[in-house]
Structures are given as C-alpha cells and as structure tokens.
N, C-alpha and C positions, 0 to 999 in steps of 0.2 A: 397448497403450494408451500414448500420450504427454502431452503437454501443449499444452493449448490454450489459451492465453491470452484473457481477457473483458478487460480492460481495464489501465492503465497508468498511474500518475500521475506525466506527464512536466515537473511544477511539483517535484515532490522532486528529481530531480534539479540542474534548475536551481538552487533554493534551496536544498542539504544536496550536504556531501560524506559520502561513506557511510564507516560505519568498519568495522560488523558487518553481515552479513543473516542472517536466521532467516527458517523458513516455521513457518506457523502455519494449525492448522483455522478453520475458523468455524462457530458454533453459530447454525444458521439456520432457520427459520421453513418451508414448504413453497411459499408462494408468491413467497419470496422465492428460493430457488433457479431455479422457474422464469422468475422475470426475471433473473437473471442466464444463464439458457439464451439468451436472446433478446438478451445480452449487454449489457443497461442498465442502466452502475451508473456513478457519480461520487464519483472519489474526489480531488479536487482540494483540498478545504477540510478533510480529514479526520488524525485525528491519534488517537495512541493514549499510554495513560494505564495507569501499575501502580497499585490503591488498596491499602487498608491490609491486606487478605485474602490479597495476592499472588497476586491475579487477571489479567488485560489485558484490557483492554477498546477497541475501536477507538468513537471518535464520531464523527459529523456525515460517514458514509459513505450515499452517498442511493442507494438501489435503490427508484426505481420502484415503486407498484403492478402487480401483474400483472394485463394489462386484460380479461383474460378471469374472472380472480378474481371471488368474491362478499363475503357480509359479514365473512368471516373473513379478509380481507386484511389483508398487515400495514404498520404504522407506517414510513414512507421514511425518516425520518433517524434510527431509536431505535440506542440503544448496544449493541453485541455484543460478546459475550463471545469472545477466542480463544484456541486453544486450543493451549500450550507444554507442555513439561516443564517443572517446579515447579525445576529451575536454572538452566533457561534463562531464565525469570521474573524469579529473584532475583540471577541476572547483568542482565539488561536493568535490575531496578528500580535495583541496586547502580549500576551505570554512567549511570544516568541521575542520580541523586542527587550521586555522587563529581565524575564529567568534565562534567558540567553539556552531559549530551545530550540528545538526541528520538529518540522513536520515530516512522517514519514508514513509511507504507505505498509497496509501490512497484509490485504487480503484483497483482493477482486472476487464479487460473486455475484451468482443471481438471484435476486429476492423479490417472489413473485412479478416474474418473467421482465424485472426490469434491474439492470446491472449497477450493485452499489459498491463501493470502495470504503474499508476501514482502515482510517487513518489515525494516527498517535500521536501526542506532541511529546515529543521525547528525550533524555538527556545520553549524551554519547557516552560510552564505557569506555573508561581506561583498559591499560593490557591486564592489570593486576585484576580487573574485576570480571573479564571474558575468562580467566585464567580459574577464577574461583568457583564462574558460572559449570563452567566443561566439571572440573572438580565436582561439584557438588550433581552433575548428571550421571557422571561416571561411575557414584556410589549410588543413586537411584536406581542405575540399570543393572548392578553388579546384585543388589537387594530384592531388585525384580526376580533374576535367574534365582538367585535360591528360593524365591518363594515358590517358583513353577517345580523346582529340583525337589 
C-alpha cells in the first residue's frame, strides 16, 4: 500500500516558505470520504487554526456533496477537526503565537487506505520573493529544454 495523492494546494507554495511539515488525520463524515475517493476537494482558500482546547482544526476546506448521497450528506465548507499528537499541537500552536507563523495545508492523500493531510507552519512571501521564486523556475525550465535539445 502506497500513497496516493487526492489533491494539492499549489497557492501554499507560491504564497508561504515552508519551515515545518507535519501529517495529520482527518476526522470525517462517510460521505465525505467517498468524495474525496472520486477525488474532489479544494483546498486553495483553506487555513488551519489551534483554539483554546489545543485542538486543530482546518476551515473553508470544500469537499463536495457526494452526488450519489441522500439526506444525510454532509456540509461542503464545515470545519474539521485534525488529528496530531498533543505536542505536536502545542509546538504548532507555540510557534505559531512566538514566530508569528501559519499553518497551511499542502497535500490530502491516501496512506494505507486511511486519508492523511500534510501540513506546514509557514512564513508568508513578500512580492519580491514570489518574483525571485518564478525567476529562479524560469531558468530551471529554460536549462531543462536545452538539456532534452
């Protein structure tokens, strides 16, 4: 059993340099697993939060209706809980208070047939430094083609 990847949020990158990554469970619903079997989820706008419990919780993560689903489908943007060790928790929450980080999500997958989320605590890029990032891709792909050429 490997890993299968559902989806990607390739705007964290762009906007965050990563410092940390942790994986994390998700505590999910039954028809929201099967839409992420069919692979449709968006996590572009979605951000994650420690409250006062020293829980985490991800928001505004939109998994579809499953369209085969009846009245017991569930809510597409509701907040989920995920699921750390309690000091990985309270390193994330610590480090997010102290270095003035974010938590952000970077992948949803499936590893061994149960769905884990890789998350990052991350610092936000200036324009100058997305501007350097593109730059310095620009010449990696441009070094590419000649090598194939």
């Amino acid at each position: 059993m490997g890993i299968k990847i559902i989806a990607k949020n390739k705007r964290a990158s762009y906007d965050y340099s990563w410092e940390e990554t942790f994986e994390a469970g998700l505590v999910l619903q039954g028809t929201e697993v099967k839409s992420l079997r069919s692979g449709r989820v968006t996590m572009g706008e979605a951000h994650i939060t420690v409250d006062d419990k020293m829980e985490a919780w991800i928001h505004n993560m939109n998994i579809p209706q499953y369209e085969w689903g009846n009245i017991n489908n569930h809510e597409e943007t509701r907040k989920r809980k995920l699921l750390l060790h309690h000091q990985e928790i309270n390193h994330l929450y610590h480090q997010m208070k102290a270095a003035r980080l974010t938590i952000v999500p970077i992948k949803i997958y499936f590893k061994n047939n149960k769905i884990k989320m890789q998350i990052a605590l991350a610092k936000g890029k200036k324009q100058h430094d997305k501007r350097q990032d593109k730059a310095k891709k620009d010449v990696e792909r441009k070094l590419q083609q000649r090598d194939y050429s």
